[in-house]
C-alpha positions, 0 to 999 in steps of 0.5 A, a space after each residue: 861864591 859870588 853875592 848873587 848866588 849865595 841869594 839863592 842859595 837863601 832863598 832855596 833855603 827859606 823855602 825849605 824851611 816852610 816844609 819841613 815835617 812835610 813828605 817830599 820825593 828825593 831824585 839823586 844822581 849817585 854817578 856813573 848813571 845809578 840815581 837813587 830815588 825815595 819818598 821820606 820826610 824833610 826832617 830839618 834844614 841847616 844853614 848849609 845842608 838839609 836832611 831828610 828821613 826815609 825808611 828802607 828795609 825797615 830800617 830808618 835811614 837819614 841823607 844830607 844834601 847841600 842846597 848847592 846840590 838843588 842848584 845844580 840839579 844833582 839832587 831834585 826834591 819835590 813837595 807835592 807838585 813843587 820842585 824845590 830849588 828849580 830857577 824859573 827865568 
């Protein structure tokens, strides 16, 4: 990985952090066209990954994704108005 990605990488992530407790939408592509959408809360963020919390059946469920997996658009996260992770040239 080169140096300049893993400064992105970074930077998504310190951008999360200020989030985190906060209610975000998670759009997930899960292949062969079936994407997995749901609202929950951004619970924790670690050096490589994040989880967010979410409730489904009444159940309470947990899923992890990489930043990696923001960069390249795998899994879309918004706060609000703000997508999380998108690179503006």
């Amino acid at each position: 990985m080169s140096r300049q990605e893993t400064n992105v990488l970074e930077k998504i992530r310190k951008d999360m952090d200020s989030f985190v407790g906060q209610e975000v939408s998670i759009k997930a592509n899960t292949g062969r066209k079936k994407v997995f959408q749901v609202n929950g809360i951004l619970e924790q963020t670690y050096p490589k990954v994040f989880v967010v919390r979410f409730r489904e059946r009444q159940v309470e469920r947990r899923v992890s994704y990489s930043y990696a997996d923001l960069l390249t658009e795998a899994v879309e996260i918004t706060i609000g108005d703000t997508r999380i992770g998108v690179q503006t040239n």
